[in-house]
C-alpha positions in Angstrom: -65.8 5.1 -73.7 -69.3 4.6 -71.8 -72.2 3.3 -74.7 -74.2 6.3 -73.2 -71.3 9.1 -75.1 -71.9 6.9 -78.2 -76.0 7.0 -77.9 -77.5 9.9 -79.9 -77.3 13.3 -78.1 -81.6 12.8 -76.9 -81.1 9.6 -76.0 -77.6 9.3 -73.8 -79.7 9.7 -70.5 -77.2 10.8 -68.4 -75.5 13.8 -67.5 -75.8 17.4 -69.0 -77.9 17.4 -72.0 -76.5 18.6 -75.9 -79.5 21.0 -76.0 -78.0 22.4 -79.6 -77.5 19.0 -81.0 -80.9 18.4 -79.9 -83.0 18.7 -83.4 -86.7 18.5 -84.0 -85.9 15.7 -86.6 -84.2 13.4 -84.0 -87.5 14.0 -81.5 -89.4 12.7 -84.6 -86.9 9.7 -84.8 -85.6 8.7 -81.2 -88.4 9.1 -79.0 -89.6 6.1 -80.8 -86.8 4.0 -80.4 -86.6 5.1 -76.7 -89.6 4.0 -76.6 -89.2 0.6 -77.8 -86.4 0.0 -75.9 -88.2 1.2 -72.4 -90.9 -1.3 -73.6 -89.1 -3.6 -74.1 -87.4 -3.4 -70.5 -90.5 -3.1 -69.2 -91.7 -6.2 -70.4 -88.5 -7.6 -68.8 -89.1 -6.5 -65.3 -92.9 -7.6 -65.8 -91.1 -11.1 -66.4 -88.9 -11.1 -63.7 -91.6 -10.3 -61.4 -93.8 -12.8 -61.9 -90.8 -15.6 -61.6 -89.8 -13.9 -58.1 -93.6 -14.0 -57.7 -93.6 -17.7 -57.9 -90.1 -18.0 -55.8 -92.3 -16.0 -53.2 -94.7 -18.4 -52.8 -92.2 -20.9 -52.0 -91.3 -18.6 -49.3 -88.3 -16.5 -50.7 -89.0 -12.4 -50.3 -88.7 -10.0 -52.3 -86.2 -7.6 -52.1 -86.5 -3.4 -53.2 -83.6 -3.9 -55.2 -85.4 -6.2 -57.6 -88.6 -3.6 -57.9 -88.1 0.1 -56.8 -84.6 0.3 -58.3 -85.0 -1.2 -61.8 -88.7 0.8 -62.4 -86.3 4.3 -61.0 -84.1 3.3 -63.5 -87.0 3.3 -66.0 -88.5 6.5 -65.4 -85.2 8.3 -65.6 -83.7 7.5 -68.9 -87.7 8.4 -70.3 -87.6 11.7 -67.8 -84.4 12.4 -69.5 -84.8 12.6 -72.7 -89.0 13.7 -72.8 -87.9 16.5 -70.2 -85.2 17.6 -72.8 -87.7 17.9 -75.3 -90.5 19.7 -72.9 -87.5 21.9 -71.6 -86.9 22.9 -75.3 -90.5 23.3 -75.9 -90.8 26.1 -73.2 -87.2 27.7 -73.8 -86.7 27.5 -77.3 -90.6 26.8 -79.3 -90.5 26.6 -82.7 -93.3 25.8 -85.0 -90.9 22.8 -86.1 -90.2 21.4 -82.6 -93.8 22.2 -81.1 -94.8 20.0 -84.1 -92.3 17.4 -83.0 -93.0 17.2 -79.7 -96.6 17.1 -80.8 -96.3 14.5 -83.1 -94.7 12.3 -79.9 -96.6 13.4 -76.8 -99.7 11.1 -77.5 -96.5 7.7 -77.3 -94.9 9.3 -74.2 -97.9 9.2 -72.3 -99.0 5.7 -73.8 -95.5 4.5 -72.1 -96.6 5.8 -69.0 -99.9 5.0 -68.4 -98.5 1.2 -69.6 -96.2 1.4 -66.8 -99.0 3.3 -64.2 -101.7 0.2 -64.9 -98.7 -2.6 -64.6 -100.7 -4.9 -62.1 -97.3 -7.1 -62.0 -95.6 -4.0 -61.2 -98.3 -3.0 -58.3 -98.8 -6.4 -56.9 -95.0 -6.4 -56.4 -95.1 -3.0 -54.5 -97.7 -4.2 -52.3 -96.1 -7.3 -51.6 -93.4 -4.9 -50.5 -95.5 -3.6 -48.4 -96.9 -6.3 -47.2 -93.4 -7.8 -46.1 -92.9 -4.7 -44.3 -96.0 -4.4 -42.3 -95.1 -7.7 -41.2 -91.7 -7.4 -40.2 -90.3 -9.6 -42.6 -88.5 -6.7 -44.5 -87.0 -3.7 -43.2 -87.8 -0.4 -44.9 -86.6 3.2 -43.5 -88.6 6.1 -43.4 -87.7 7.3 -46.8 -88.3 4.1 -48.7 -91.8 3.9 -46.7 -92.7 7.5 -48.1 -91.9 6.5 -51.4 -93.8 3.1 -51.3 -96.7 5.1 -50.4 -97.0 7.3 -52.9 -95.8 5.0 -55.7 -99.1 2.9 -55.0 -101.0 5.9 -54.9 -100.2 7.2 -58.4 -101.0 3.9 -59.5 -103.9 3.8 -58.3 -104.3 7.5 -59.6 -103.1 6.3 -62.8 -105.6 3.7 -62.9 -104.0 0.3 -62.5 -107.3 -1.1 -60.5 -109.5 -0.1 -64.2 -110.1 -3.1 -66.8 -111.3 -2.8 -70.3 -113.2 -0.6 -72.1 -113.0 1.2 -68.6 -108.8 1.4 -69.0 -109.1 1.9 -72.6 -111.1 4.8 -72.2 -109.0 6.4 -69.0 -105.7 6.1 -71.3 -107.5 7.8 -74.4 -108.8 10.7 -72.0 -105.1 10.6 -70.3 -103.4 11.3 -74.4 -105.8 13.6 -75.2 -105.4 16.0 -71.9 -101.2 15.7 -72.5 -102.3 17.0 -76.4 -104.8 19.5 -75.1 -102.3 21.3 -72.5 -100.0 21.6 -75.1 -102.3 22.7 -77.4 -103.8 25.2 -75.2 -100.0 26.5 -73.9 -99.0 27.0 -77.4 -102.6 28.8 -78.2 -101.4 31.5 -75.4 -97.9 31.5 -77.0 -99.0 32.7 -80.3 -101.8 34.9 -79.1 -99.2 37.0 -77.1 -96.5 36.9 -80.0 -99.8 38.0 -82.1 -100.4 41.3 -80.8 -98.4 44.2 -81.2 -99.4 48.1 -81.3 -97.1 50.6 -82.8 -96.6 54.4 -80.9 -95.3 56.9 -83.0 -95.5 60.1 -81.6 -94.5 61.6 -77.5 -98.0 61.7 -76.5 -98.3 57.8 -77.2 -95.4 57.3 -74.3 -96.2 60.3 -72.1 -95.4 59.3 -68.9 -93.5 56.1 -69.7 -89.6 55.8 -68.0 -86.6 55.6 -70.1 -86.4 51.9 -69.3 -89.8 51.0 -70.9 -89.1 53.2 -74.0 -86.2 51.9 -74.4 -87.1 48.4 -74.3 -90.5 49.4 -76.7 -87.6 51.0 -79.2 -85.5 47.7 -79.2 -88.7 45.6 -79.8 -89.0 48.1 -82.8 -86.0 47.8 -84.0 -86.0 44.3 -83.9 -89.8 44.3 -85.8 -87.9 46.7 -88.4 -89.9 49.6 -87.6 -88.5 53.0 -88.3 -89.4 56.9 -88.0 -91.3 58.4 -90.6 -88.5 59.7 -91.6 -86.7 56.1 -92.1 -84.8 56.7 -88.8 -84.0 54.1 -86.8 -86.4 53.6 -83.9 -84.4 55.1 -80.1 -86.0 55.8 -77.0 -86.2 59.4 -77.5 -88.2 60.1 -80.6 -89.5 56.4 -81.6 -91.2 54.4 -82.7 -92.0 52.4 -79.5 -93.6 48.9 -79.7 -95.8 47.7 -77.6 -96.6 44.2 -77.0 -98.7 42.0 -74.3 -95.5 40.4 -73.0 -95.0 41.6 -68.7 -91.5 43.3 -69.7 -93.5 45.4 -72.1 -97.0 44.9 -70.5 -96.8 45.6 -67.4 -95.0 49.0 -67.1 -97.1 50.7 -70.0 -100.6 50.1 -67.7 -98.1 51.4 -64.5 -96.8 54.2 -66.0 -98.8 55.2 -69.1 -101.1 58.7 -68.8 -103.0 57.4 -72.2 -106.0 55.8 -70.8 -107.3 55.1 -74.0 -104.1 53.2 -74.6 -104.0 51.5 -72.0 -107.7 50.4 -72.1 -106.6 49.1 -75.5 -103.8 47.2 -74.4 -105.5 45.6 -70.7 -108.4 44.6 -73.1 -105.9 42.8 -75.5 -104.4 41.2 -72.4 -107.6 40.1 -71.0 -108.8 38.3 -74.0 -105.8 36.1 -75.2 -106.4 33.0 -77.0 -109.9 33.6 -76.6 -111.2 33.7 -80.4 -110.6 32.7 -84.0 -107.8 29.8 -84.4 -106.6 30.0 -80.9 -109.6 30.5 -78.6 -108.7 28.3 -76.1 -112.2 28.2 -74.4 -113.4 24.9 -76.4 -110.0 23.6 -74.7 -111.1 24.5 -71.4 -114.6 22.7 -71.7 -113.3 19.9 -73.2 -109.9 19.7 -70.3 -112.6 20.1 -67.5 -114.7 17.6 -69.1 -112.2 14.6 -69.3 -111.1 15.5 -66.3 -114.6 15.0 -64.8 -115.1 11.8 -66.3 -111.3 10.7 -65.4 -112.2 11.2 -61.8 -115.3 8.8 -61.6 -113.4 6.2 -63.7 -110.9 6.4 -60.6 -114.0 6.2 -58.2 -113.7 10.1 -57.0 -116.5 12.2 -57.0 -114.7 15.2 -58.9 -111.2 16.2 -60.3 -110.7 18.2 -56.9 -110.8 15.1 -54.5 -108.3 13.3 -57.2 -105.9 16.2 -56.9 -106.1 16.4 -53.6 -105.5 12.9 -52.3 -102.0 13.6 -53.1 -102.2 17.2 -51.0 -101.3 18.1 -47.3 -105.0 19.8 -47.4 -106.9 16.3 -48.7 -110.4 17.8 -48.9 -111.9 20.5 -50.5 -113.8 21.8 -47.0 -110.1 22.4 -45.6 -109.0 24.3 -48.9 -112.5 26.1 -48.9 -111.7 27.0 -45.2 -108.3 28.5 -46.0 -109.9 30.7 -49.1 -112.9 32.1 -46.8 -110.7 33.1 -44.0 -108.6 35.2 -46.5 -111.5 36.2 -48.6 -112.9 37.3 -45.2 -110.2 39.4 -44.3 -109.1 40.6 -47.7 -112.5 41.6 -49.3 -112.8 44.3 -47.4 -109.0 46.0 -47.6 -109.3 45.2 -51.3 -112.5 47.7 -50.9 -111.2 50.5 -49.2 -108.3 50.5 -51.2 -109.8 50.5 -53.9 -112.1 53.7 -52.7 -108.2 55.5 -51.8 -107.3 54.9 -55.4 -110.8 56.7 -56.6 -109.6 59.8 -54.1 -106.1 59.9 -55.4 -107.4 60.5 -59.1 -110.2 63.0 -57.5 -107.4 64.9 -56.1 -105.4 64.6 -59.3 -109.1 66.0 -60.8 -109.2 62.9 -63.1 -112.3 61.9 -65.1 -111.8 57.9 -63.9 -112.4 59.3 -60.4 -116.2 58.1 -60.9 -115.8 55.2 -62.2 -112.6 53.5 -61.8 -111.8 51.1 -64.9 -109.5 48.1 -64.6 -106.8 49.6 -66.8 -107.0 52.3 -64.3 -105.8 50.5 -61.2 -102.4 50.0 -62.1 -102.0 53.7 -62.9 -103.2 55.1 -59.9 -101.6 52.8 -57.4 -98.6 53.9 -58.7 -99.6 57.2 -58.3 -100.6 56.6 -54.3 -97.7 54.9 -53.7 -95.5 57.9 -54.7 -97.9 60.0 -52.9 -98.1 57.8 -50.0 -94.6 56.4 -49.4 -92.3 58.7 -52.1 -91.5 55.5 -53.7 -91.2 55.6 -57.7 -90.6 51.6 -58.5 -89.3 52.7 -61.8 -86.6 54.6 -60.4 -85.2 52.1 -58.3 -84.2 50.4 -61.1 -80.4 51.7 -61.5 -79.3 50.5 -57.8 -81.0 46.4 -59.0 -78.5 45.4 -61.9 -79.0 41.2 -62.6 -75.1 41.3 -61.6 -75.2 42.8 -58.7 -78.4 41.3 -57.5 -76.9 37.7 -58.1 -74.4 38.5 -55.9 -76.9 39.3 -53.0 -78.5 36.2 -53.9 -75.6 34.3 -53.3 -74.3 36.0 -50.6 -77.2 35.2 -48.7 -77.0 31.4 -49.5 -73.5 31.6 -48.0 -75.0 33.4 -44.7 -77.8 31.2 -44.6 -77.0 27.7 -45.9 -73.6 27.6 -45.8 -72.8 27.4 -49.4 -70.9 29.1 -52.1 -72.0 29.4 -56.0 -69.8 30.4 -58.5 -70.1 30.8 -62.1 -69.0 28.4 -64.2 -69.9 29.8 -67.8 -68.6 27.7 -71.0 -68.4 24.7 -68.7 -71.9 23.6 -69.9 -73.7 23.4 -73.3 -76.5 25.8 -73.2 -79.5 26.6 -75.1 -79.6 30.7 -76.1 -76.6 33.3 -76.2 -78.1 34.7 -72.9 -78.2 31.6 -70.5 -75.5 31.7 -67.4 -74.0 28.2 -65.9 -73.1 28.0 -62.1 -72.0 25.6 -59.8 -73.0 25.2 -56.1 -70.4 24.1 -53.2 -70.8 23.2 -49.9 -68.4 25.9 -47.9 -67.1 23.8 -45.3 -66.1 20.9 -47.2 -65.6 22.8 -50.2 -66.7 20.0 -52.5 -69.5 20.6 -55.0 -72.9 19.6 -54.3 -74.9 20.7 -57.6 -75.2 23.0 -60.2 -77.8 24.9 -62.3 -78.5 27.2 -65.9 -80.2 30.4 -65.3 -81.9 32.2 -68.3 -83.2 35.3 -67.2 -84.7 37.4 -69.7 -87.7 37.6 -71.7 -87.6 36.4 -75.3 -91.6 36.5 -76.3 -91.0 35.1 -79.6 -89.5 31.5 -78.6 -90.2 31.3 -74.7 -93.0 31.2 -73.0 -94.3 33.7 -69.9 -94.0 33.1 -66.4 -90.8 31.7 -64.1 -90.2 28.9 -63.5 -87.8 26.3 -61.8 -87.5 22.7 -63.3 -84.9 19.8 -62.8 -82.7 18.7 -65.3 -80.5 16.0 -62.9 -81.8 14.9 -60.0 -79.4 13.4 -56.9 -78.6 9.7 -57.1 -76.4 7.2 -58.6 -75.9 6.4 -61.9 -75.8 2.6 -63.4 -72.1 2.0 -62.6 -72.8 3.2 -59.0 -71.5 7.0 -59.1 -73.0 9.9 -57.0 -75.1 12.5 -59.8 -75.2 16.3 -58.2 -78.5 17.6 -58.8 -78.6 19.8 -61.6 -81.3 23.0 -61.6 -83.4 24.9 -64.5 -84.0 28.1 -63.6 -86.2 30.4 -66.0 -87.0 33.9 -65.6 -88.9 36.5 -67.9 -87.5 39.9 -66.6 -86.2 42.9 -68.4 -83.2 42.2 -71.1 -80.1 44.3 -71.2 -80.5 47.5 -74.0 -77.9 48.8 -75.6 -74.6 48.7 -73.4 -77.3 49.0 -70.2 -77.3 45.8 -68.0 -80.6 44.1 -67.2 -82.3 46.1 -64.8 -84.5 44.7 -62.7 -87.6 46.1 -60.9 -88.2 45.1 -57.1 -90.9 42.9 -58.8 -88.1 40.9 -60.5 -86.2 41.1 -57.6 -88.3 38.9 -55.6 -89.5 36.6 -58.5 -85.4 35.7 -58.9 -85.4 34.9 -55.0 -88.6 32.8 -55.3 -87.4 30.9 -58.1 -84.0 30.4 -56.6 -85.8 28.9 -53.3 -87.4 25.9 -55.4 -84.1 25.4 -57.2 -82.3 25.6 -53.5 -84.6 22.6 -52.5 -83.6 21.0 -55.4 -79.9 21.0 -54.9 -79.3 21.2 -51.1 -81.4 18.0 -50.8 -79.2 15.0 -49.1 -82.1 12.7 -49.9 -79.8 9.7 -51.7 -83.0 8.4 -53.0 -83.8 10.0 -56.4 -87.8 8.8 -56.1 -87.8 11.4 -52.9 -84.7 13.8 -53.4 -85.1 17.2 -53.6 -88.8 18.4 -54.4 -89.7 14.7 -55.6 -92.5 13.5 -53.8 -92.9 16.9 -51.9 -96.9 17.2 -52.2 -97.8 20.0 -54.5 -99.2 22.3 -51.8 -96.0 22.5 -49.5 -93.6 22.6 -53.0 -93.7 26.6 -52.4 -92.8 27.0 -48.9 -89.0 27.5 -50.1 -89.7 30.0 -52.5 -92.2 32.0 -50.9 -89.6 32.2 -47.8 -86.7 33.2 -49.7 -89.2 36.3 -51.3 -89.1 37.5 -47.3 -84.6 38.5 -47.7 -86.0 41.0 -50.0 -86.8 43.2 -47.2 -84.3 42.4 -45.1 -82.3 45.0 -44.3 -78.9 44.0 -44.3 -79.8 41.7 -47.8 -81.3 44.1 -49.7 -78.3 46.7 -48.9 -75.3 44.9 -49.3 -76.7 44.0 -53.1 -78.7 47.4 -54.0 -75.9 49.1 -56.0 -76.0 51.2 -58.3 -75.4 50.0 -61.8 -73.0 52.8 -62.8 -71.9 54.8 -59.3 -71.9 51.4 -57.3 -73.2 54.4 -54.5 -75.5 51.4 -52.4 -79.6 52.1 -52.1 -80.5 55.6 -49.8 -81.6 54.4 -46.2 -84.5 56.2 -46.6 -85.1 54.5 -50.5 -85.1 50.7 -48.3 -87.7 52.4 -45.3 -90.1 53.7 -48.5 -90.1 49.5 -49.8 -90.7 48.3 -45.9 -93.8 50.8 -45.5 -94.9 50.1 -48.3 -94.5 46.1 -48.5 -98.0 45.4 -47.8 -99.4 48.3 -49.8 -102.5 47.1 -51.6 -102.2 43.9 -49.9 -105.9 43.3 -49.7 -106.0 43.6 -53.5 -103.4 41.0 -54.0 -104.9 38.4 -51.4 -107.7 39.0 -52.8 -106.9 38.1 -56.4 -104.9 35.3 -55.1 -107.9 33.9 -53.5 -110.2 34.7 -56.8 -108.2 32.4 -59.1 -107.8 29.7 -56.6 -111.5 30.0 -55.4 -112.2 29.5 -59.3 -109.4 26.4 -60.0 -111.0 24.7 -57.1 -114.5 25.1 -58.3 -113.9 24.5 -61.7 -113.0 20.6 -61.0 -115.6 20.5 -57.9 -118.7 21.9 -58.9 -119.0 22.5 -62.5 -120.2 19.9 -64.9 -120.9 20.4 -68.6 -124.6 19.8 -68.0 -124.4 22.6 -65.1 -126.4 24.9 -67.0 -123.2 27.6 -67.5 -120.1 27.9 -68.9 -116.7 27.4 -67.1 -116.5 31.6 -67.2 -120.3 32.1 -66.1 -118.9 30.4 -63.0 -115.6 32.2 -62.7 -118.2 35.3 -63.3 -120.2 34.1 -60.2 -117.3 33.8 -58.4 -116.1 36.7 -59.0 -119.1 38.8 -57.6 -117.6 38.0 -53.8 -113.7 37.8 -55.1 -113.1 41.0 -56.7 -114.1 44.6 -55.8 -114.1 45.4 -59.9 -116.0 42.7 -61.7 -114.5 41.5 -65.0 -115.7 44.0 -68.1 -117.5 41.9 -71.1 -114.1 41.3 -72.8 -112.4 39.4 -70.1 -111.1 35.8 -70.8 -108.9 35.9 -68.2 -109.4 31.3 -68.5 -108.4 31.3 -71.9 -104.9 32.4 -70.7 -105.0 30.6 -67.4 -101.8 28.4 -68.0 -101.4 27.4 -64.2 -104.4 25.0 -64.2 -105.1 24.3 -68.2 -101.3 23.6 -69.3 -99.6 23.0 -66.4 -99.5 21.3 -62.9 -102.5 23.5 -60.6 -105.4 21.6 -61.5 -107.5 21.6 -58.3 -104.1 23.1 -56.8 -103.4 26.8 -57.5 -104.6 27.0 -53.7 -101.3 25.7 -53.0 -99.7 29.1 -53.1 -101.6 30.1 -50.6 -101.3 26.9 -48.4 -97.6 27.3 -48.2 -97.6 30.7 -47.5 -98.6 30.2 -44.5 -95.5 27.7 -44.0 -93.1 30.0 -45.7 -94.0 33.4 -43.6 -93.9 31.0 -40.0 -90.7 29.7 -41.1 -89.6 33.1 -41.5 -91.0 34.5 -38.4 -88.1 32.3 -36.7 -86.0 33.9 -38.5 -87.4 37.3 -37.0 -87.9 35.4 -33.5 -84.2 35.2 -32.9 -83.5 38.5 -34.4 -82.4 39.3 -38.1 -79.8 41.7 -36.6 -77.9 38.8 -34.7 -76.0 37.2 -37.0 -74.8 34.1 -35.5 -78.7 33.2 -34.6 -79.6 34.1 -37.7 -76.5 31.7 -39.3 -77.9 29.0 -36.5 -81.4 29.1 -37.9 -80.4 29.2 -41.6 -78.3 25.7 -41.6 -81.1 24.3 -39.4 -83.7 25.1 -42.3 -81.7 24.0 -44.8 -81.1 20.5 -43.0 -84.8 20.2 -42.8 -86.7 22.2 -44.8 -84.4 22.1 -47.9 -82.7 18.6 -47.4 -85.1 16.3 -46.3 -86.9 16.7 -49.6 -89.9 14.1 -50.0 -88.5 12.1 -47.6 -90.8 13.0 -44.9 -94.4 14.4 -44.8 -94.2 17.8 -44.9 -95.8 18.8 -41.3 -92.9 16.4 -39.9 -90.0 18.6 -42.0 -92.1 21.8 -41.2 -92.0 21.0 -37.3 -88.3 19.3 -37.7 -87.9 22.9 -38.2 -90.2 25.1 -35.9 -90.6 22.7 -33.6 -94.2 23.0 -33.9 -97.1 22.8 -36.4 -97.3 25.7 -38.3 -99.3 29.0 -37.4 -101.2 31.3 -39.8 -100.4 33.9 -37.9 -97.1 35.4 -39.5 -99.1 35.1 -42.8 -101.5 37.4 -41.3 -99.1 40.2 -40.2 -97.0 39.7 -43.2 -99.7 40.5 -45.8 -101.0 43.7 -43.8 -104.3 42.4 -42.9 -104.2 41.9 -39.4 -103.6 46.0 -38.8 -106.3 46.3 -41.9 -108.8 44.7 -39.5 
């Protein structure tokens, strides 16, 4: 039996984690003694190091095995277990194990910036470097790329700082890992926090079976009852609302109470933004250390550190990008704006006048059906989770060559409702990775949003073996009710394909390198070209019909049902660029221009901002920061631009698709196994302009992104 079976379920570092056996008591216990034993090896490889350092200078070199490989090793087994613990965090919170994980964030990131600052550890990668610059060790292409960027989040991480200097980055660098959390969890609780309880038909007038059945579970599962002590159904109630987007969402869609839904946008809009969780102290405080962090590191602003790991690199080119779409989206965003105002005059509505923000929602709804006969709602029925995963995976096997079957009870999981798969490669028929998918929303213990994280990457293990990457893939959408399936909107539709696309890098990577397999190393701003392009089989024709069925008949999706979602793709497209462009325009701004001596706050600016980036300005209440988790709790600091950068990747890669003709199915076949042995397997191992053009055979074009979004014909 391996010593990693007999090692305490947090701390075996290999394979599958026990996520049931994992406790918040043994977080409070074995992260320490992780710890010590990582700092320990550390130490150890510090030691080596500075012997081989010595053999060096009688002339011996030094070989990657002896540095890249062991300080790999490192970061793994701490990956392993603090990633269990984060992955736990945002799957399963608990006041007990957010207070755990608290209580051992501030050591985790000690650990790291320990290792970051190691100059024995960065003196031996730049002797590395060295060696191979003179021709005296051989690196490939791969192992150069890693190299790079291994002595650039050093330097990021502040090995070249001495002192009160380093003393000071590493407190700022504890106290941001505390403050995301902090701020996360604020959101957390402020969404849980607010509920609103309908009670009579007028309260849901308007709202589709779906949505009042999912408000009638939520009561049910809050213990509210009828009047009468009935127990709450979708057809006479009660209903309960709440701010999560399964619940949210739909209500300001489809409600005709425009008091309620005033009510409940205004809730939305200020979350975490007073009493115990107003996060907006955390915001000054994030954008200060961040501020200070930067000139420590000798960078003029946050931005410029975030973005000399980017494919943009300065903030001119990522102000460039934002204008040209600002440009061409500000005014679209206004005349459809003014066509939403003539809908409701024509419907003789008193928001005609003066259009509200709660209002928007409603009446685009209302355009669309009047526009393209489309009713989102009602397309429900033909988008069961089963039937859509099938698509999903169908077009995997068109496209990449691969086949995914389910594999449930071959895993441990976390929750009743999460789905194990495994991924093969069709030809060879041998398995190539696996992933957990946990679809549904579960306000209470998970936290909003989708997202895709790793929970194996592709390598070796210490005796040598091959690891298959392993994926975590985490949606929010609609839960089953009742004996109904999970029926998903078209929304949900796409944000399952977008996820799946990250999670596809992930695992079709061929990268044997773990440091630059799969999305490792992939800078941050072409990380989305894979999902975004696997959002585009959504309106494919021959995708979105083979896996439209309906749930009960299995009758397939009307022709005319698929023309209604082409028409209308780009419907309100100026209004999404636009607000795409307003919350990158205020990430980037936030860490480039404002200071805490500035003269405003962090939302005076977004307020400024906002004056050229939206065509309704935000009403008094709106704290739309204080629930910004993108750029305050996780990654998009200085980078939520990045969606936009790669979208112009993803929708050229596309247009090849297109190019060659989405009808011709072996050219279509052709083009899918040449993206995935570039785009999808190459990983970090190359830049991504040389994997983008491994692929087009060019640099990339904004162009498709143009016609895509609607705005070129808008112009």
């Amino acid at each position: 039996m391996s010593a990693s079976l007999l090692a305490p379920p947090l701390l075996r570092g290999e394979g599958l984690p026990d996520f049931a056996a994992t406790t918040p008591e043994q977080v409070r216990q074995q992260i320490p003694a992780l710890l010590e034993v990582l700092n320990a090896n550390l130490s150890e490889l510090e030691q080596s190091l500075e012997l081989t350092s010595t053999e060096q200078a009688a002339g011996e070199l030094l070989s990657w095995d002896q540095v890249m490989d062991p300080l790999q090793r490192l970061g793994e087994r701490l990956r392993w277990s603090w990633g269990l613990v984060s992955h736990l965090n945002g799957v399963c919170n608990s006041a007990e194990l957010r207070e755990a994980h608290q209580s051992q964030q501030g050591a985790v990131v000690a650990f790291g910036n320990r290792a970051g600052q190691s100059r024995t550890l960065y003196r031996a990668l730049e002797r590395l470097q060295q060696q191979h610059e003179t021709g005296s060790l051989r690196l490939d292409a791969t192992q150069e790329r890693i190299l790079t960027a291994e002595l650039l989040e050093m330097q990021l991480r502040g090995v070249a700082l001495e002192g009160e200097a380093q003393a000071a980055f590493n407190a700022a660098s504890e106290e941001l890992a505390e403050l995301a959390t902090r701020f996360g969890n604020h959101v957390l609780d402020a969404t849980n926090g607010w509920t609103l309880a309908l009670h009579t038909p007028e309260q849901v007038e308007g709202l589709p079976e779906s949505l009042r059945q999912l408000l009638a579970q939520a009561a049910r599962e809050a213990s509210l009852s009828s009047a009468e002590g009935h127990e709450a159904c979708a057809e006479t109630g009660p209903w309960l609302l709440g701010l999560d987007m399964p619940r949210a969402m739909p209500f300001l869609k489809y409600s005709h109470r425009r008091d309620l839904r005033e009510q409940l946008y205004k809730a939305q809009v200020s979350r975490a933004s007073s009493g115990d969780l107003d996060n907006r102290p955390l915001i000054e405080r994030i954008l200060t250390l961040k501020g200070e962090q930067a000139l420590r590191l000798g960078y003029a602003t946050w931005a410029e550190v975030s973005l000399a790991s980017k494919m943009a690199h300065s903030v001119d080119a990522v102000e460039g990008l934002l204008e040209d779409l600002r440009a061409a989206a500000f005014p679209a965003a206004q005349r459809e704006l003014q066509a939403l105002a003539a809908c409701a005059g024509r419907q003789g509505a008193p928001e005609a006048a003066e259009l509200r923000p709660w209002d928007v929602s409603f009446w685009a709804e209302v355009l669309r059906r009047e526009s393209f006969d489309l009713h989102g709602e009602a397309l429900r029925p033909w988008f069961p989770l089963p039937r859509v995963l099938d698509g999903l995976f169908a077009l995997c096997g068109r496209l990449f060559g691969i086949r995914i079957e389910a594999a449930d009870g071959e895993a441990p999981v976390w929750h009743a409702d999460v789905r194990f798969f495994r991924v093969f490669d069709a030809s060879s028929d041998q398995a190539i990775a696996s992933f957990f998918l946990d679809p549904y929303s579960r306000p209470g213990s998970k936290r909003g949003g989708a997202w895709m994280d790793t929970c194996l990457d592709r390598g070796r293990d210490a005796a040598g073996r091959p690891v298959l990457p392993v994926a975590y893939l985490i949606c929010n959408q609609s839960p089953p009710v009742g004996e109904t399936p999970s029926l998903m909107t078209f929304e949900e539709v796409e944000t399952l394909f977008h996820e799946f696309g990250h999670g596809l890098q992930h695992m079709l990577t061929t990268v044997e390198r773990p440091q630059a397999a799969g999305i490792n190393h992939v800078e941050w701003d072409a990380v989305e070209l894979p999902s975004q392009f696997m959002e585009n089989w959504c309106y494919d024709r021959s995708t979105l019909l083979g896996m439209a069925r309906h749930w009960q008949t299995a009758e397939p999706l009307p022709e005319a049902e698929f023309a209604k979602l082409l028409a209308a793709r780009t419907f309100m497209g100026g209004s999404a660029t636009l607000r795409q462009v307003h919350f990158a325009l205020v990430d980037l701004r936030l860490h480039s221009v404002w200071t805490p001596g500035s003269g405003l706050s962090p939302e005076d600016l977004r307020r400024q901002i906002a004056a050229t980036t939206t065509v309704l300005a935000p009403i008094p209440e709106d704290a739309f920061l204080c629930a910004f988790g993108h750029i305050f709790a996780g990654g998009y600091s200085a980078g939520y631009y990045s969606y936009k950068w790669a979208e112009v990747l993803s929708a050229d890669a596309f247009s090849a698709f297109e190019e060659v003709g989405l009808e011709d199915e072996p050219a279509v076949q052709s083009t899918g196994r040449r993206f995935r042995d570039t785009v999808l397997s190459l990983g970090g191992s190359r830049s991504p302009a040389e994997v983008f053009e491994a692929f087009r055979g060019r640099a990339p074009s904004p162009e498709a992104l143009i016609r895509h979004s609607g705005l070129a014909a808008a112009a």
